[in-house]
N, C-alpha and C positions, 0 to 999 in steps of 0.2 A: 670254698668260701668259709671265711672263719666265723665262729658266732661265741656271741660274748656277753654277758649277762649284764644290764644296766647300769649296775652297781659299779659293774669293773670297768666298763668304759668310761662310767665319772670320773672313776680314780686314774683310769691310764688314757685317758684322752690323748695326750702327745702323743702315744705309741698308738692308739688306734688310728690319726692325724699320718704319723710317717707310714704305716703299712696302708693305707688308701694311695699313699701319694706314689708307693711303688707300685701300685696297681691289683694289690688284695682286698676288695672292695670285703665289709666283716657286718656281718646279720648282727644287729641290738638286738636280745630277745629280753621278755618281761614276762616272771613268773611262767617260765618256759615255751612261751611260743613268741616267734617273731615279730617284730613290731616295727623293724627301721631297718633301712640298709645304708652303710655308709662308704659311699665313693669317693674318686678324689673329683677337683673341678671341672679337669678334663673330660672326666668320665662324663660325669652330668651334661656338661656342655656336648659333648657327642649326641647323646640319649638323646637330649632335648628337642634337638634340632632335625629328628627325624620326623618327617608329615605322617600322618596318620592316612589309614585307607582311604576314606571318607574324604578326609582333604588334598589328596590323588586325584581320587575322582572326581571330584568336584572341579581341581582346576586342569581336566582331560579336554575340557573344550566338547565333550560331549552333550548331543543332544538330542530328543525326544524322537525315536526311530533312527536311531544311529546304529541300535544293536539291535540283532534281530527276536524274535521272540521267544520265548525261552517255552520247550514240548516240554507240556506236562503228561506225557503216554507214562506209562510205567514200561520198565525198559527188560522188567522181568515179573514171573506170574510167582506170588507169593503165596501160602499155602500155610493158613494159621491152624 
């Protein structure tokens, strides 16, 4: 992934624009660390549209004693 400093991405925005749209998504950084990453629409629209854990599980249809209980034994003797 390419990274490019704020300044130059202001000035070369088209070329930043055409290298996302082939698919080289390029790190904006500010005063040297990372700040933005820029993809193309596609890319986004992929990313986006993936569910998160949380809302998996949520619509698993599961419910209260569905899963069973989770041992809390310790499964090895540790020795500080």
């Amino acid at each position: 992934m390419r990274e490019i400093q704020l300044k130059d991405a202001k000035a070369t925005l088209s070329a930043v624009v055409d290298d996302v749209v082939r698919g080289e998504p390029v790190v904006i950084t500010r005063y040297g660390e990372p700040e933005a990453v820029v993809v193309s629409f596609a890319e986004w629209k992929k990313l986006s549209t993936v569910p998160s854990f949380g809302r998996l599980l949520m619509a698993s249809g599961l419910e209260d004693g569905d899963l069973p209980e989770r041992n809390r034994t310790s499964s090895r003797k540790v020795e500080f």
